[in-house]
C-alpha positions, 0 to 999 in steps of 0.5 A: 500500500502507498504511504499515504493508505497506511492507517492504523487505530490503537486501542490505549488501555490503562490498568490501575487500582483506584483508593488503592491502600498499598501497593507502588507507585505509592499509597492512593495514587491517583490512577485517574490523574496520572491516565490524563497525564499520559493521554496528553504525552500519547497525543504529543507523540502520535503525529511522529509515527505516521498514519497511526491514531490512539483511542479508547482511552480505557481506564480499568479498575476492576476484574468484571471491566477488563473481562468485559473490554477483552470481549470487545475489542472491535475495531483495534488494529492493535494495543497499548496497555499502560500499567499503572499500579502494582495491585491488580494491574500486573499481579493477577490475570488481566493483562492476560486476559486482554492478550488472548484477543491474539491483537499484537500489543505494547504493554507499557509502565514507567520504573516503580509503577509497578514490581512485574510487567509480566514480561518473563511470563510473555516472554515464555507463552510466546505472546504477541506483546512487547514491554517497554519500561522506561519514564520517558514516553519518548522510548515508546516510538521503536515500539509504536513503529513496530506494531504499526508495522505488524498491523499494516501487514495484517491488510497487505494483500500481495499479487503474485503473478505466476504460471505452475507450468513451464516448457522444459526445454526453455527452463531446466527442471532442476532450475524451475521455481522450488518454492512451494505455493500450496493453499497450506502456504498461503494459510501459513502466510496468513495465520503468521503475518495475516497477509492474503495472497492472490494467484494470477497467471502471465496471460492475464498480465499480458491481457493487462499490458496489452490494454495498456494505452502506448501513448501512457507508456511514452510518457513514463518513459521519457520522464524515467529516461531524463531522471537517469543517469545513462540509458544503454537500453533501446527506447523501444524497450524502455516504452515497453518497461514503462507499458509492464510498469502500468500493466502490473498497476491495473492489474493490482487494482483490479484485484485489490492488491497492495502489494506484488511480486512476479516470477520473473526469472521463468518467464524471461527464460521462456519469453513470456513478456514482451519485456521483463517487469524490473524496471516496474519492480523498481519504480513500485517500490520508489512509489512506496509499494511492496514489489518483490521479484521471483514470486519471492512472498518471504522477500516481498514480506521483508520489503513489506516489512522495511516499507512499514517500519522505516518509510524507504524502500529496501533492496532485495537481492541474492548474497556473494561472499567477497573474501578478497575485500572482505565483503558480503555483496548484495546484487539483483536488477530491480533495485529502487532508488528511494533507500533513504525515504520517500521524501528524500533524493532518489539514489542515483542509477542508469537503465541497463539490460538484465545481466543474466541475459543481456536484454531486457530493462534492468535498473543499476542503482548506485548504493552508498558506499559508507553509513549504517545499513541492516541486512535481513532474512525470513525463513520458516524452517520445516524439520523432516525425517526420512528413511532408507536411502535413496531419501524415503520422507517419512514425515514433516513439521513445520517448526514456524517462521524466524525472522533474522537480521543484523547491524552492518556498515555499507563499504566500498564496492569494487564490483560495481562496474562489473558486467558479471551478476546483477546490475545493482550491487552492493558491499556489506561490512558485517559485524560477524566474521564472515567466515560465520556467515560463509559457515551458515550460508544456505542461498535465499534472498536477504533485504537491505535497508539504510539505518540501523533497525535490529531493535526494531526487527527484534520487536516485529518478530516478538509483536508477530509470535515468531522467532527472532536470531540477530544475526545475517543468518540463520545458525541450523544445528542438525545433530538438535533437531533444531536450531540456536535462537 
């Protein structure tokens, strides 16, 4: 969804004990007064977490008005429970009870309000609540953008433009898509992040493209052209990539999409479209909307992610391990220009062919080369048994999703120049050797974003019940069963 379509409404509950005898802060403490107080600094705070509105404004001082609140939570896209007293707010189940409505939560109290926020017990249940302690209002905005951030995922309803079946002498079998799309995907996807995903197949998007007025397309064009750097594409082609752009933009629309990703790779190695859709992938992101490549729905979830929490987009891309420069290069074609936000200069970038097959219209950014950056994946983990050999499958199980990510540092890229690989490369300095990372390197897509957001992650994972590993990678240890996190 575009920037301005990112609305969320956060029910604010606080909990404390009126003409209460004993207990911290202190002796009749004034529940009421001190709800007002925090009203106001709430209210101060709100225009600086965009397309988020506070509401409700519950005070609750009694069992029988928490259970009959936690039955009617009804329009809440999520919650900020305020602790307020020690008796009643933290010792008994009320806390609790309001989480079982499953709505992602912030729970919330200064130092001294109370001796237990609960957070161990949250912790253990794996509950969809993060705490925060502190006496400055100010320390709830990482918070508060992470819980916009899981709301917003709960409407993002992603396009996915894809044909099951390919020509096999075009696409080697062993090279066709290995991801599994099944409806028990999908109801994956939405039980874990309440996404919802449509399937369309490429002959409705070249229905959508055809339909697509050339004059439009032209326009586009010329205005993308002047913007760049260098065009060592033909025109015809970049008519045609500007065409794909508004193609894939009716085609959202008529379904109701926010979000897309298109299997790329197996049309262009078929020649399914006239012309392959990396540009419209980079422009949709610059425009703020979720557009990953490959039908990739974990990266196009991690781009979705990066959009919601940090207002810029991010850039998916396959990682290369650089042992000469000590880097880990992140490279695709699609890239977007807006890392450093909507509102700021776009990076800079030319128009240039799709390396792998040296046609096409494929976008090279030019990434900074010094500054803060955070390096992310998205896995969900299935622990299998099999029997015999060759391999029987006895059983599987998935285990859920893990999100990890980590600090790193952008560096200089002595690949950028470099006809091999993608167009768009950019170079990592991890904080972890990367030998680590070589150790623990199984493939799979990562995002890049600008700015250090790993505590922000951590707090999307925890607001999404899933687990969270702060590192580039994810540690597998075979001989558990199981994995570090």
């Amino acid at each position: 969804m575009k920037p301005e379509e990112r609305h969320v409404k956060i029910r604010v509950i606080f909990l404390g004990k009126r003409r209460m005898d004993a207990g911290w802060p202190h002796h009749m403490f004034d529940v009421d007064a001190e709800a007002e107080r925090l009203r106001r600094k709430l209210e101060e705070l709100m225009p600086k977490v965009k397309g988020v509105s506070f509401f409700g404004w519950d005070v609750l001082s009694e069992e029988g008005e928490v259970s009959n609140l936690a039955w009617n939570l009804n329009g809440a896209d999520g919650l900020l429970i305020v602790l307020l007293t020690s008796e009643f707010a933290a010792l008994g189940p009320d806390i609790f009870k309001i989480l079982d409505s499953g709505l992602p939560a912030i729970v919330y109290s200064s130092p001294f309000s109370t001796y237990w926020n609960g957070s161990g017990r949250l912790t253990f249940e794996r509950r969809k609540a993060v705490v925060v302690e502190t006496e400055a209002v100010e320390d709830l905005l990482p918070a508060l953008r992470a819980l916009r951030t899981v709301c917003l995922l709960k409407k993002m309803k992603a396009l996915i433009i894809k044909d099951f079946d390919y020509d096999p002498s075009r696409v080697d079998p062993r090279m066709a898509e290995p991801r599994w799309m099944g409806p028990e995907h999908g109801e994956m996807i939405k039980r874990t992040f309440g996404s919802s995903l449509v399937f369309v197949s490429y002959s409705e998007l070249l229905d959508a493209y055809n339909s697509v007025s050339q004059e439009d397309g032209d326009k586009i064009a010329e205005e993308k052209a002047a913007k760049a750097l260098e065009v060592k594409v033909s025109i015809d082609d970049l008519k045609k990539a500007t065409r794909m752009y508004l193609a894939i933009k009716n085609l959202m629309k008529k379904y109701d999409a926010n979000a897309v990703s298109v299997a790329c790779l197996e049309a262009i190695r078929q020649d399914v479209f006239p012309i392959a859709p990396c540009l419209a992938l980079s422009m949709l992101n610059d425009e703020g909307i979720p557009a990953a490549c490959e039908a990739d729905i974990e990266s196009l979830i991690m781009l979705a992610i990066v959009h919601y929490l940090t207002d810029r987009a991010g850039f998916q891309g396959d990682p290369v391990i650089d042992q000469v420069s000590n880097s880990l290069l992140i490279a695709h074609c699609t890239a977007a220009t807006r890392l450093n936000g909507y509102s700021e200069s776009p990076l800079p970038f030319s128009l240039v062919t799709h390396t792998e097959t040296w046609r096409n219209v494929g976008v090279k950014t030019y990434m900074p080369e010094d500054g803060e950056a955070t390096i992310i994946g998205l896995l969900a983990l299935i622990l299998s048994l099999s029997t015999a050999w060759p391999i029987v499958l006895s059983g599987a199980k998935s285990i859920g999703y893990t999100l990890y990510a980590d600090s790193a540092s952008f560096s200089k890229n002595p690949y950028v120049e470099s006809e091999r690989g993608c167009r768009t490369k950019v170079a990592l300095k991890l904080k972890v050797p990367l030998e680590e990372f070589l150790d623990n390197f199984y493939g799979h897509h990562r995002v890049v974003v600008t700015g250090n957001w790993k505590r922000e992650l951590y707090m999307v994972a925890r607001l999404l019940g899933i687990r969270f590993f702060g590192k580039p990678f994810l540690k597998l240890n075979i001989d558990r069963l199981s994995y570090d996190w």
